[in-house]
ROMI-202204 format. One record per atom (N, C-alpha, C, CB): residue in three letters; z, x negated, y negated. Coordinates in steps of 0.02 Angstrom, whole numbers, plus 50000, padded with zeros to 5 digits. Last residue first. Glycine has a CB too. Layout:
! residues N
AlaZXY ...
END
This chain:
! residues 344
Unk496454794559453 Unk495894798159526 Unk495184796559435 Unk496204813059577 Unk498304790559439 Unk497484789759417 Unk496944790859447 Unk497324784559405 Unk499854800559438 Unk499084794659479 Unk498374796859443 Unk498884796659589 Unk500774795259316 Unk500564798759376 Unk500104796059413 Unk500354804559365 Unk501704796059162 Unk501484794059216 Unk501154798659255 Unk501924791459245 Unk503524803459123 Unk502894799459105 Unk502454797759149 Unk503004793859079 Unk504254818559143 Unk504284810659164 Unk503514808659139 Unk504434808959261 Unk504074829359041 Unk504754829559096 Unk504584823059133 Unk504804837159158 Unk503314837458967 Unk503814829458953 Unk504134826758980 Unk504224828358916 Unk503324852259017 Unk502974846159000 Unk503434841858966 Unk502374847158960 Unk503454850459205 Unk503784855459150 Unk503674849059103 Unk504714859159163 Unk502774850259383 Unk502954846159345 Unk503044851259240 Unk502294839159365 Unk502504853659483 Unk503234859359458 Unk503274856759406 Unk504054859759497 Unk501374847759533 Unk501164853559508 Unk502004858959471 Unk500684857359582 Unk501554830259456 Unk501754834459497 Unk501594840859471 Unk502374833659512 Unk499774826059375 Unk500614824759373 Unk500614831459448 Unk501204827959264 Unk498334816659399 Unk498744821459394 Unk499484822359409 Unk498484824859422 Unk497344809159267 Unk497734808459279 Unk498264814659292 Unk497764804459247 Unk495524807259282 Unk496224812959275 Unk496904806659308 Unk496084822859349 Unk494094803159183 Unk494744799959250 Unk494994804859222 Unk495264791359257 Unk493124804159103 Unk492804802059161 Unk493474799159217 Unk492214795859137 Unk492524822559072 Unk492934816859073 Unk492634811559113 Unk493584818359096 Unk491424830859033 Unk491304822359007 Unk492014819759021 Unk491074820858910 Unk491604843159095 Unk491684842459016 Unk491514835059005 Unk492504844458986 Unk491634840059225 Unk491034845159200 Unk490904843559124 Unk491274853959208 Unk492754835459263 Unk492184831959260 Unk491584834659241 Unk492084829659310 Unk493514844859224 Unk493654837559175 Unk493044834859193 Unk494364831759194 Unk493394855059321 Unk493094854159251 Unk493144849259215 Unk493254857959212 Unk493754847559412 Unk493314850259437 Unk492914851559361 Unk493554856159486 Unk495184848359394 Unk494674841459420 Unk494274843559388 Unk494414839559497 Unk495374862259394 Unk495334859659338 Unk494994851259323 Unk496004860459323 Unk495504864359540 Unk494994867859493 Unk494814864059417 Unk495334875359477 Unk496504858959589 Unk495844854659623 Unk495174856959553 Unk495564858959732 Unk497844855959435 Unk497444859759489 Unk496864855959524 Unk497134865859457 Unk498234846159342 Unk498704849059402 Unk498574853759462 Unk499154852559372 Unk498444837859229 Unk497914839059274 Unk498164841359346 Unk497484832759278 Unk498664824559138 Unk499274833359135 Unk498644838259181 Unk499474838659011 Unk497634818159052 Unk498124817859081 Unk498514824959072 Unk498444812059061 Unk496104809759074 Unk496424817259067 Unk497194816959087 Unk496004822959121 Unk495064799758994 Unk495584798859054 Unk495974805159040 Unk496094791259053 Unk493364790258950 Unk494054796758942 Unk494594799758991 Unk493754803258928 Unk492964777358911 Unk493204782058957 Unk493854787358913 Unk493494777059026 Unk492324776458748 Unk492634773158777 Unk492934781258836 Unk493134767958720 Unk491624779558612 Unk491184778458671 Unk491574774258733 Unk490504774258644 Unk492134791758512 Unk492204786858532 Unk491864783158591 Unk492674787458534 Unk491944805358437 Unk492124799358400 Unk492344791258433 Unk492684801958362 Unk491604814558530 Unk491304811858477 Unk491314805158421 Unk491374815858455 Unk492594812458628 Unk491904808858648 Unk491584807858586 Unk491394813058697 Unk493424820658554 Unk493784815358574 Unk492944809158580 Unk494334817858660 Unk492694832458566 Unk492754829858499 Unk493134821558503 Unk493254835958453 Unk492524836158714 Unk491944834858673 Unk492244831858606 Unk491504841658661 Unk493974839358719 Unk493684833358760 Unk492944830058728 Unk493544836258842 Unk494064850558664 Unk494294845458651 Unk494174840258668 Unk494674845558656 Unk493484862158727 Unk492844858858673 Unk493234852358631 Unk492514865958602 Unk494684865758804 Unk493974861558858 Unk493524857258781 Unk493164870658918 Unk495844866058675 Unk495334869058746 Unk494804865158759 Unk494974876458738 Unk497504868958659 Unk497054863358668 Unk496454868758711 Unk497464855758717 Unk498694868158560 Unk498174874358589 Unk497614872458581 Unk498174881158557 Unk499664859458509 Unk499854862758593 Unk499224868258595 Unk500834867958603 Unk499574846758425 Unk499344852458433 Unk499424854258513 Unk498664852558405 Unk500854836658365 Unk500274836958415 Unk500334845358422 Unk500394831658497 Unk501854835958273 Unk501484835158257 Unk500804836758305 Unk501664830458234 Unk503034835758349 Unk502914841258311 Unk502374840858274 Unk503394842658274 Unk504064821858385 Unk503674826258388 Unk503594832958357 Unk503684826558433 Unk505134813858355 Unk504554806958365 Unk503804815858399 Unk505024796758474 Unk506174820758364 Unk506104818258297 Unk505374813858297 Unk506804813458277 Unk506374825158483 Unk506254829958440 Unk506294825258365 Unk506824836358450 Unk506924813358548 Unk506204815658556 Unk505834822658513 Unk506174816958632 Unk508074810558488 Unk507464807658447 Unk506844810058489 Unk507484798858440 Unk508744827358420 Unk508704823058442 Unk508054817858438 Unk508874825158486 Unk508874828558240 Unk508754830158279 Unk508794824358351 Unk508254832958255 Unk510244834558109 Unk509944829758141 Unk509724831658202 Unk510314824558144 Unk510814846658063 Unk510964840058042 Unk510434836658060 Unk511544837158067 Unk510254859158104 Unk510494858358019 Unk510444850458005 Unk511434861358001 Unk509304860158250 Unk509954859358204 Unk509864857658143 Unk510404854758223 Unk508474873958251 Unk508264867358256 Unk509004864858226 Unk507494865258211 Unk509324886358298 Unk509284881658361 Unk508794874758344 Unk508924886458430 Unk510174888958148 Unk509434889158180 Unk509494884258245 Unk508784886158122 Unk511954891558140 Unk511184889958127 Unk510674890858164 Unk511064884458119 Unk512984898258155 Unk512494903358143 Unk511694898558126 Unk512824908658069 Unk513634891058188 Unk513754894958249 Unk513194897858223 Unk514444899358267 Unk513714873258085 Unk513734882858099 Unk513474884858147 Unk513374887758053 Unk514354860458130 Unk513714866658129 Unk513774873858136 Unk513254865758185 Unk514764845758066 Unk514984853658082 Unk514144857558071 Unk515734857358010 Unk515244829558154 Unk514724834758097 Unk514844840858115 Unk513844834058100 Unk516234821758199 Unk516414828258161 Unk515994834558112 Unk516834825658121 Unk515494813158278 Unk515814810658221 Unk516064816658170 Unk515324805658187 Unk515664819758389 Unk516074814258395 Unk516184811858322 Unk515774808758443 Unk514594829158359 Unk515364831658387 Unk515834828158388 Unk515434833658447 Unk513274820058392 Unk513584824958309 Unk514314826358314 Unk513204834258294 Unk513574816058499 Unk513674809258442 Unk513714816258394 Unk512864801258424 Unk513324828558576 Unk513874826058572 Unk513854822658533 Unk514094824058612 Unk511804831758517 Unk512284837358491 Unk513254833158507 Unk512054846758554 Unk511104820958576 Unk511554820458515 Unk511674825158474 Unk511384816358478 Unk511494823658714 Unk511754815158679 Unk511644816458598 Unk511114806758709 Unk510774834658737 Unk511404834658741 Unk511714828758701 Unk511574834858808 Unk509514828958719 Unk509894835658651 Unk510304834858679 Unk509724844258633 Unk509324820658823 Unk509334818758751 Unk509364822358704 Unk508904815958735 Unk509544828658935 Unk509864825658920 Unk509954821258836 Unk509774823158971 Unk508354838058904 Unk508934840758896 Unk509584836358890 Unk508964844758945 Unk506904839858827 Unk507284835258861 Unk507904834958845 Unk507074829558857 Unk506244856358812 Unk506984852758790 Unk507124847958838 Unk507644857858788 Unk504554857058736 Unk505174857058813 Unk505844852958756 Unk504794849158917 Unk503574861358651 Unk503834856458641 Unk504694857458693 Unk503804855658554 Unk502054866558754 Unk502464867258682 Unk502884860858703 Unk502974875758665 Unk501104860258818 Unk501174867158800 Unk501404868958746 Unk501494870158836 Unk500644847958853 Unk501104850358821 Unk500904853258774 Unk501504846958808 Unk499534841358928 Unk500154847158970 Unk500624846558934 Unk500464845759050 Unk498714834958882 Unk498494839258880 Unk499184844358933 Unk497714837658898 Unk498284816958832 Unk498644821358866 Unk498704826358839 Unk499154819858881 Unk497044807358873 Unk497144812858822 Unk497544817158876 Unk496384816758783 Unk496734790258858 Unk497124794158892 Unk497244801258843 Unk497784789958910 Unk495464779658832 Unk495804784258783 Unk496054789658831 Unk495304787358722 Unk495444760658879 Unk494894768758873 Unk495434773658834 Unk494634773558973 Unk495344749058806 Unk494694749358874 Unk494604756658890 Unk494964745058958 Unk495094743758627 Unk495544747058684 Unk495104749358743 Unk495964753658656 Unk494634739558513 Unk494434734958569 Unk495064736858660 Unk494594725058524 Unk494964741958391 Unk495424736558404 Unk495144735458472 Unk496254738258398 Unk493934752858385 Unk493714747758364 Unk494224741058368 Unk493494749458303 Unk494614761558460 Unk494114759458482 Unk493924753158451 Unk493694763858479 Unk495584763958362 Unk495794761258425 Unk495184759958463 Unk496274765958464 Unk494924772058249 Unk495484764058261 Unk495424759958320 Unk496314765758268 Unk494534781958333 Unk494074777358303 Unk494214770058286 Unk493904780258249 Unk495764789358341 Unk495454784958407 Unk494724782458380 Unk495354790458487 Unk496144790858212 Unk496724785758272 Unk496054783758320 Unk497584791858333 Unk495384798258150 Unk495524793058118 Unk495814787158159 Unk495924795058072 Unk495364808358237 Unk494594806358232 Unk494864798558203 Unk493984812258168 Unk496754814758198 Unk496724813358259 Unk495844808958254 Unk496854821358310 Unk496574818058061 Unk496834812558085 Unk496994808858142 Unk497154812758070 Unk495794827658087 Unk495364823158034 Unk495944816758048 Unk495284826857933 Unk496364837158138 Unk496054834958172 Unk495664827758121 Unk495664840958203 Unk498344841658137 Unk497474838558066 Unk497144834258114 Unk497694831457968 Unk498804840558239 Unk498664848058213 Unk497904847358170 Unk499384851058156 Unk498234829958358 Unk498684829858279 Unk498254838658282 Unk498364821358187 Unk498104826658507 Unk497684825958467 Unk498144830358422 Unk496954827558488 Unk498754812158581 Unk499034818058570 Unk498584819258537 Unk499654819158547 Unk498474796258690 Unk498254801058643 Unk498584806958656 Unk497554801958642 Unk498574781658752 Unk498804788958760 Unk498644792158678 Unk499764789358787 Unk497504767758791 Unk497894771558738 Unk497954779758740 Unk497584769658671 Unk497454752758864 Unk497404758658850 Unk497934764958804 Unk497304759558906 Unk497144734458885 Unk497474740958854 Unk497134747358832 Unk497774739158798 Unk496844721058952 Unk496554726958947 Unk497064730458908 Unk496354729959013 Unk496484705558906 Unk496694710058939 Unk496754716258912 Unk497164708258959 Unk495524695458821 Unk495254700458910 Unk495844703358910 Unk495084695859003 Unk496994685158811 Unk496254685658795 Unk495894689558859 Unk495924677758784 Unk498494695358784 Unk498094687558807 Unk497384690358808 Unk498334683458897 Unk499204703458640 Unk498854702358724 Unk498574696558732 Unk498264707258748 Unk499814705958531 Unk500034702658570 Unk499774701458634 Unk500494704258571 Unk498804713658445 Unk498924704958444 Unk499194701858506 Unk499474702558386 Unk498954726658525 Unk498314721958533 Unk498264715558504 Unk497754725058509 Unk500194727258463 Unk500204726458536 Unk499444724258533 Unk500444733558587 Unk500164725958314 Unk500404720458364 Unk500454720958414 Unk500864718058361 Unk499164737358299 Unk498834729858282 Unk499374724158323 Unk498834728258181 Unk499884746458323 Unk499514745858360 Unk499154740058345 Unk499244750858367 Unk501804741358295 Unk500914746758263 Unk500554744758315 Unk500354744258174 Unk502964750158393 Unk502574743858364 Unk501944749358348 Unk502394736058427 Unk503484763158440 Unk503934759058405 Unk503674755558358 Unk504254755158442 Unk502334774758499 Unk502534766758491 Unk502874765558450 Unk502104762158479 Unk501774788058510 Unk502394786658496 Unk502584781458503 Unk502734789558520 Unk500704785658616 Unk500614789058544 Unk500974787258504 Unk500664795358537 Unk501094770958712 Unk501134776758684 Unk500894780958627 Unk501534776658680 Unk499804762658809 Unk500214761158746 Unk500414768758733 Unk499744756958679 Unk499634756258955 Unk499614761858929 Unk499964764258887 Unk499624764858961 Unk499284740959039 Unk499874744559000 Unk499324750058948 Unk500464737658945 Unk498874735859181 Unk498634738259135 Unk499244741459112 Unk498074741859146 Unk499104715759265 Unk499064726659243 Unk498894727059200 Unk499654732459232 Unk499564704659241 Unk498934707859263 Unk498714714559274 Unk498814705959310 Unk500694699859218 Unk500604701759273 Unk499914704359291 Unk501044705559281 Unk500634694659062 Unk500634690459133 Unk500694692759192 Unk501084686359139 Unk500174708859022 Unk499654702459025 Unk499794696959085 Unk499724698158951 Unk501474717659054 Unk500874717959084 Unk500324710859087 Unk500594723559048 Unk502274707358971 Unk502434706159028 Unk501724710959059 Unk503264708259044 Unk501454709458834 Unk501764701958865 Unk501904703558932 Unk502524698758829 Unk501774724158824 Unk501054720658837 Unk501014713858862 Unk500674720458775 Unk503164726558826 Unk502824727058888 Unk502174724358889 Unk502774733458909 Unk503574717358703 Unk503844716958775 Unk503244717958825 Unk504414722758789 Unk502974728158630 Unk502704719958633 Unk502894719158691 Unk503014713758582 Unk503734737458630 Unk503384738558658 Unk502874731258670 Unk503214744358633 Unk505274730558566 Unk505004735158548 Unk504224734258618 Unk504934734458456 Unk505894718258505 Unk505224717158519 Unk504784726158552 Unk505274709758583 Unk507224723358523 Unk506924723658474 Unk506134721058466 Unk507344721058438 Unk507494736458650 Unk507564729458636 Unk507054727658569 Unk507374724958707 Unk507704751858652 Unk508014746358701 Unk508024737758692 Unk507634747558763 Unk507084755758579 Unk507704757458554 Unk508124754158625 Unk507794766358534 Unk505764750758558 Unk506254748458519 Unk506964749458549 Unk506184751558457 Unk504904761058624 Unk505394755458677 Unk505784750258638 Unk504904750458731 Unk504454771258613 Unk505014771358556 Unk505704766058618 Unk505314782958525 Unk503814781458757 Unk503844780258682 Unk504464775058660 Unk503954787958644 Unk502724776458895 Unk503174778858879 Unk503504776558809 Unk503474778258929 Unk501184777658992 Unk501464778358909 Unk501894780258880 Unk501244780958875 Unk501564766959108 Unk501504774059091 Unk501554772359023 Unk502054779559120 Unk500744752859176 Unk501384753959125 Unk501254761359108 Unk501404748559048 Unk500204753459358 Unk500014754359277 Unk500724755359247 Unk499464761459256 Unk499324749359504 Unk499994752359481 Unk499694752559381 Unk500884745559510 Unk498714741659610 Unk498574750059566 Unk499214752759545 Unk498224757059620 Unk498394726359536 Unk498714730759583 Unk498844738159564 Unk499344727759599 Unk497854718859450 Unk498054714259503 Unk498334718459560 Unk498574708959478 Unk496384726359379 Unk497144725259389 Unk497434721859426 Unk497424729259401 Unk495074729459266 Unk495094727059323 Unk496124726559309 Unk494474719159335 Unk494104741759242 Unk494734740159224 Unk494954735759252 Unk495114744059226 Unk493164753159284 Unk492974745659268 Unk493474742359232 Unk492334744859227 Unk493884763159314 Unk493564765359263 Unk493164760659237 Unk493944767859221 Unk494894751959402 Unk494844756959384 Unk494334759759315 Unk495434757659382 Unk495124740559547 Unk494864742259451 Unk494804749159455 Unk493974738859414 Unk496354727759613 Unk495764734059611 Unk495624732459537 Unk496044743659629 Unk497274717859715 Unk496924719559662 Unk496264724659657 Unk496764713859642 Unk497804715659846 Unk498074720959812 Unk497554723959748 Unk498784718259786 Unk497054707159970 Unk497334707759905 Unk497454714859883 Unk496904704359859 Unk497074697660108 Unk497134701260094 Unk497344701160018 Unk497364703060135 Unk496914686760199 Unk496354685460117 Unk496384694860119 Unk495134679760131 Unk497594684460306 Unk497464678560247 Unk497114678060200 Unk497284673660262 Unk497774693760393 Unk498124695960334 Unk497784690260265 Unk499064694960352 Unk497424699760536 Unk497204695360507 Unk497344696260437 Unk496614694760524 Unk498314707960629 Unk497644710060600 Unk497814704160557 Unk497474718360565 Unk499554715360709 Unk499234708960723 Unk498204708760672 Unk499224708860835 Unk499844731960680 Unk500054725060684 Unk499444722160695 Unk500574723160737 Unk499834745060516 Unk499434740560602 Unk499594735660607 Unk498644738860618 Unk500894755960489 Unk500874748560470 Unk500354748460524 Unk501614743160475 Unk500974772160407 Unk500834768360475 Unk500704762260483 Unk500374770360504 Unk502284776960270 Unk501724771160297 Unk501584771560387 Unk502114762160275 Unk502814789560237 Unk502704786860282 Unk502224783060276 Unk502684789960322 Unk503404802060104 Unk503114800060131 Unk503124794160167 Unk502844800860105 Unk504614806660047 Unk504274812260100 Unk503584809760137 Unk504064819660055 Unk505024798559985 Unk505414801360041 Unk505014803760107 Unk505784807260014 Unk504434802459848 Unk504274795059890 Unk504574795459980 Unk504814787459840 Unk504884813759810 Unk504324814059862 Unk504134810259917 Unk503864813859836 Unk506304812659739 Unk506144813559833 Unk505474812559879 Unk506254821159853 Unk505524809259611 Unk506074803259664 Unk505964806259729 Unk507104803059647 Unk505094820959594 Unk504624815559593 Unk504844811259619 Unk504414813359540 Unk506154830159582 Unk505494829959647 Unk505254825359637 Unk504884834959655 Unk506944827259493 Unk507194826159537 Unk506674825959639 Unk507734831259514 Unk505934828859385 Unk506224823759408 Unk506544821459445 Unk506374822459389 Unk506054845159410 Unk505504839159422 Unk505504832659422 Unk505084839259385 Unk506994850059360 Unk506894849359440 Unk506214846159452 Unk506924856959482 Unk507844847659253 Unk507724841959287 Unk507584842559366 Unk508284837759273 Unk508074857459176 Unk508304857859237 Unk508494851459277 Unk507854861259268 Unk507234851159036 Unk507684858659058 Unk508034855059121 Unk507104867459085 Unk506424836759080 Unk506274842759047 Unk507004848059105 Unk505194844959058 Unk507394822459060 Unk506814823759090 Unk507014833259046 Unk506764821659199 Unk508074804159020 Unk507964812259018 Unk507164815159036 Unk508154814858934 Unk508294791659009 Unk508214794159048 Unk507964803059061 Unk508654791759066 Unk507694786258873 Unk507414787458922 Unk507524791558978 Unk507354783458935 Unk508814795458791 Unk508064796158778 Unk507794792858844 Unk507794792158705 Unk509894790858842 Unk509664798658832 Unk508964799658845 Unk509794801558759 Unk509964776658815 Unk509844778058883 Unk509624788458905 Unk510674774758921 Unk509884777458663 Unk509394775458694 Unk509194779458773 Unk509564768358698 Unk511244783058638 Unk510444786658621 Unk509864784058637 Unk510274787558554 Unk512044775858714 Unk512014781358745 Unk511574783958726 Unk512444784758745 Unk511164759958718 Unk511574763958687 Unk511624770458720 Unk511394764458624 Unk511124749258873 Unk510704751258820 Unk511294756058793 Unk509914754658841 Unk511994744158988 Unk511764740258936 Unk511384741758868 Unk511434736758965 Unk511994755459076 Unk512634750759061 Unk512424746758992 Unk512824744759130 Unk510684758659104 Unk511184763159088 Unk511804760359069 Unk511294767359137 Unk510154745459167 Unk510044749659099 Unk510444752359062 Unk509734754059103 Unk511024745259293 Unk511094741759226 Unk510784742459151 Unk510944736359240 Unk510224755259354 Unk511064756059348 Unk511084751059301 Unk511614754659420 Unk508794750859362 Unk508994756859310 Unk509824757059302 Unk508714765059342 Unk508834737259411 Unk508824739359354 Unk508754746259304 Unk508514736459349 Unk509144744659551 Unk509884739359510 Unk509664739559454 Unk510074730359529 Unk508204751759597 Unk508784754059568 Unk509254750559530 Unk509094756359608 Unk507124739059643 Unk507244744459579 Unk507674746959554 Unk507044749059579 Unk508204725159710 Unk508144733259715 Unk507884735159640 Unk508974737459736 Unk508854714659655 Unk508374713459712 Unk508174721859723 Unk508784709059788 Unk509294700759517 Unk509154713059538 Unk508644711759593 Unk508534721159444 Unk509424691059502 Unk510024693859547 Unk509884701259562 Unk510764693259508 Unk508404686259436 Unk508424684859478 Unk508864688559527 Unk508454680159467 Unk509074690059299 Unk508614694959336 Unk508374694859412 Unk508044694859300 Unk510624689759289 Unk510174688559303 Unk509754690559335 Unk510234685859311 Unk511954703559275 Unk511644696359288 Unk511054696359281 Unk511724693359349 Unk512954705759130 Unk512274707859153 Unk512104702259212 Unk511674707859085 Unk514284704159049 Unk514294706259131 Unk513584705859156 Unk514574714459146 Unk513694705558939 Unk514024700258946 Unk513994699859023 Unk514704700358911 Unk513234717958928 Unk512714713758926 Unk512984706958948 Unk512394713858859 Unk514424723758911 Unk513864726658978 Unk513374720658988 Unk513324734658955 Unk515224721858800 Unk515404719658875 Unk514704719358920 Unk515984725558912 Unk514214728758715 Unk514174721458717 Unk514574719058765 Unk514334718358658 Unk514234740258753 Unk513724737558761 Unk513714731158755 Unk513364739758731 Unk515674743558725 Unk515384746058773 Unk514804741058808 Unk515154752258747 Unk515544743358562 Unk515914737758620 Unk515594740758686 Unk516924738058625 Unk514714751958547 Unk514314746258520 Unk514714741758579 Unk514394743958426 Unk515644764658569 Unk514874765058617 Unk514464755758611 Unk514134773058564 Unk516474763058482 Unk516684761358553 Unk516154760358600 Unk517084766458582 Unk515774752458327 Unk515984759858396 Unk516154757358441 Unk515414765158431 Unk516544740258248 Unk516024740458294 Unk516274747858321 Unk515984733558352 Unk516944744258073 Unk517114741458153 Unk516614742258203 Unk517724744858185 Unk516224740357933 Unk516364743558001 Unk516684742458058 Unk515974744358023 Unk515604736457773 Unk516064735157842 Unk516564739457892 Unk516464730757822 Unk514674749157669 Unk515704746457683 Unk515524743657787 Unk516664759157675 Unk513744745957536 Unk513854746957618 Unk514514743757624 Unk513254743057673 Unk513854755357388 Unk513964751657425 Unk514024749057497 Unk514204751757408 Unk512224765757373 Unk512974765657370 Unk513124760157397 Unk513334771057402 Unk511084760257233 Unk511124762157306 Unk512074763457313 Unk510724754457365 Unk510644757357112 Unk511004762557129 Unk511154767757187 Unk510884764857095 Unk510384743557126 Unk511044745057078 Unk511224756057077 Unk510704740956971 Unk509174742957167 Unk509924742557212 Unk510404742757184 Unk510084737357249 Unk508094755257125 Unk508454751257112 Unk509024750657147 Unk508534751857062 Unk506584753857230 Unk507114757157203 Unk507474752057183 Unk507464761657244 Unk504774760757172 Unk505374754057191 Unk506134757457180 Unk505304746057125 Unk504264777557196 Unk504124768957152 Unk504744766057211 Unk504464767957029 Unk503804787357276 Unk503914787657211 Unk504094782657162 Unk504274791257209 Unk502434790657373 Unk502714784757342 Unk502944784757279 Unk502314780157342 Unk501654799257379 Unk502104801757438 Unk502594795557419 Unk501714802157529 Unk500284795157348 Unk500514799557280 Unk501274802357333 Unk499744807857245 Unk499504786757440 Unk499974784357385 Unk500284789257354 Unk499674780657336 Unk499994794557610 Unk499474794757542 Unk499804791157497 Unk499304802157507 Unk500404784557732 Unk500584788357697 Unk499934790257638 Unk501224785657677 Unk500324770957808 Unk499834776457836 Unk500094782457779 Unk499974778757933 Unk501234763457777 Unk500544761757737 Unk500344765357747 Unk500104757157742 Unk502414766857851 Unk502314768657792 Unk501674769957741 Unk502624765057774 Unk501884761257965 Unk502054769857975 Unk501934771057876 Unk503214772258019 Unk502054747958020 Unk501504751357952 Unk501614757357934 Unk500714752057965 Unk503074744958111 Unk503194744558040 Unk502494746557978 Unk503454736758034 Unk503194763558185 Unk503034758158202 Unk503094753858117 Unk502284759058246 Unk504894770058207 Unk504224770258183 Unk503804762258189 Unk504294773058101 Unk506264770258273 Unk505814776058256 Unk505174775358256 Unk505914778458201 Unk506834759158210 Unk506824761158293 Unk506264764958315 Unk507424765558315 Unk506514756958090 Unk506134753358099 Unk506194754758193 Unk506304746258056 Unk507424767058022 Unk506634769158025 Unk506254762058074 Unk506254769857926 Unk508434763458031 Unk508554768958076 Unk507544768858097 Unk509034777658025 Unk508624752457948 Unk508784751458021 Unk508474756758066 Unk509564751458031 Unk508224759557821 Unk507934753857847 Unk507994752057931 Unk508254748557806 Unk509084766857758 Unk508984769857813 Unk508494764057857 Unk508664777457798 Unk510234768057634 Unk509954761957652 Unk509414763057753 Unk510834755657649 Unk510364784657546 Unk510594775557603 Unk509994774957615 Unk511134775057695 Unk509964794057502 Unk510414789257445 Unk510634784557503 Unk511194793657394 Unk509824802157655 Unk509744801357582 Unk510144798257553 Unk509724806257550 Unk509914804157781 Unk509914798757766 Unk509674798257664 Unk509414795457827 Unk509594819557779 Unk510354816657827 Unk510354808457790 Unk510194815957946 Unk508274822557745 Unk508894821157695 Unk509474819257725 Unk509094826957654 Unk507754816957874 Unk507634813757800 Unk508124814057766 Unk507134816557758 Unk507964826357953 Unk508004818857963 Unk507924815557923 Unk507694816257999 Unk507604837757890 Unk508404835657912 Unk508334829657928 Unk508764839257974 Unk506324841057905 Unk506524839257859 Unk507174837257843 Unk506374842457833 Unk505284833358045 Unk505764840958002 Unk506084835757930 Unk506764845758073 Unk504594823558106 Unk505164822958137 Unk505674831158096 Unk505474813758119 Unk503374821958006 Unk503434826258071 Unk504024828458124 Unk503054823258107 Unk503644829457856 Unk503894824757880 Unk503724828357953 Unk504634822757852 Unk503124839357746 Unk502704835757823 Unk503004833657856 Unk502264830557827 Unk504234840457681 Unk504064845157722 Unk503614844957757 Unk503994849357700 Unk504034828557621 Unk504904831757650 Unk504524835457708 Unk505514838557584 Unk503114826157545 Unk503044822457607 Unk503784827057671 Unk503204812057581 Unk503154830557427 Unk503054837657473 Unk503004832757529 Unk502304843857459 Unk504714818257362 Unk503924823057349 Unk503794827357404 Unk503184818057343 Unk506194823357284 Unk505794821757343 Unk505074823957333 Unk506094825157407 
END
């Protein structure tokens, strides 16, 4: 192996777990398809030969694969989901158990995800009657953004692992709706095919982690400026790296189901395999300060949008430092624990 092992950002267990196979499937959920080109050449130990790959043996489908292919058979029509909720209960029926882990999961406890659903609760429309409605609209802008409605795609990761168009999906369906989609750090797709895939003018924005190697963090959002992205989301509320708990549980069980053994005495990173939000992180620097915002500006002339912003105080400095939008999450909010928030 060359010293790439031990960069690898996902650890070094995710690599050799798939050694001497054919891992093609696994990497293309994972990564976007240039991931590779982004490597140094000398991390390239040549071509391989298929004469000394092992044979692939025919399978039966898992119980988890049948599962999914009833689910989808049963699916109705989209026309037929009249409630938000109907498409998360059919999610959960239709995607893999490591998929539906990964999205659904939230940080430790899940008492923040469980506040972010009640809040809606907690709040009340006052409707006014009889007022003249015939040239009412929804559409706004933001930061000079323009939208059909203040809503936005959160930057949520590794939308492969729900359908194979992968995050394309959402730029296609933002474009024909007229929103703004907020591409992940962590995209499935490279960033050349979600800005292929947009219609002409439409907008995209881009979540940012800034990299331990700041020389590669300068490298991404200079990219991305120059693909013509409308502003640069810098999230900034992860601390460290939280246990989305449902997606270590899903695959400390798939390890248990297929008999992988772990010593009682290993390291709490597991021996075998990680989960995938612990495989799509470890690379972003958690010891972030205010002179971050200045290096982000240095290298780019596009809004700067704060995300993970949780105090009136801290407003208060984003706008001192050159931000020019916060995005603030719930204040119980524990980091990774739901995507999203409001834009001010």
């Amino acid at each position: 192996m060359t010293n790439f092992l031990g960069a690898h950002p996902g650890g070094r267990s995710a690599i050799l777990q798939q050694a001497g196979r054919d891992a093609s499937t696994k990497f293309t959920l994972l990564h976007p398809p240039d991931a590779i080109g982004t490597l140094p050449p000398e991390y390239c130990v040549g071509p391989i030969d298929p004469e000394t790959l092992p044979a692939s043996n025919e399978r039966e489908p898992s119980e988890d694969e049948t599962r999914q292919a009833k689910a989808r058979e049963d699916m109705p029509p989209v026309a037929n989901m009249l409630l938000v909720q109907e498409f998360e209960n059919w999610a959960e029926r239709v995607l893999s158990t490591t998929a539906w882990a990964y999205y659904r999961s939230a940080s430790d406890e899940e008492a923040t995800f469980r506040d972010n659903r009640e809040a809606w609760g907690r709040y009340f429309f006052r409707p006014r009657i009889l007022r003249d409605m015939s040239h009412g609209s929804t559409a706004t802008a933001f930061l000079g953004v323009p939208t059909s409605m203040p809503i936005f795609i959160a930057p949520a990761a590794m939308a492969k692992l729900g359908h194979p168009l992968g995050e394309v999906n959402l730029t296609k369906a933002a474009g024909t709706s007229g929103i703004v989609q907020a591409i992940s750090a962590n995209a499935s797709c490279s960033l050349e095919e979600l800005f292929g895939a947009r219609l002409e003018g439409q907008p995209l924005v881009f979540q940012l982690y800034l990299n331990k190697d700041r020389s590669a963090s300068s490298a991404l959002i200079e990219r991305v400026t120059q693909l013509g992205a409308s502003a640069i989301i810098l999230t900034v509320d992860v601390c460290w790296q939280s246990k989305r708990t449902l997606d270590v549980r899903g695959k400390l069980r798939e390890m248990n189901d297929t008999h992988t053994h772990i010593s009682p005495t290993a390291p709490v990173a597991r021996a075998e395999e990680k989960s995938v939000s612990e495989v799509i992180s470890g690379y972003q620097d958690s010891n972030l300060t205010w002179s971050d915002i200045g290096f982000v500006r240095k290298h780019t002339h596009l809004p700067i949008i704060i995300k993970g912003v949780q105090s009136v105080e801290d407003v208060q400095l984003c706008a001192e430092h050159g931000a020019d939008g916060v995005i603030i999450v719930s204040q119980a909010l524990a980091p990774n624990s739901r995507p999203g928030g409001i834009l001010y």
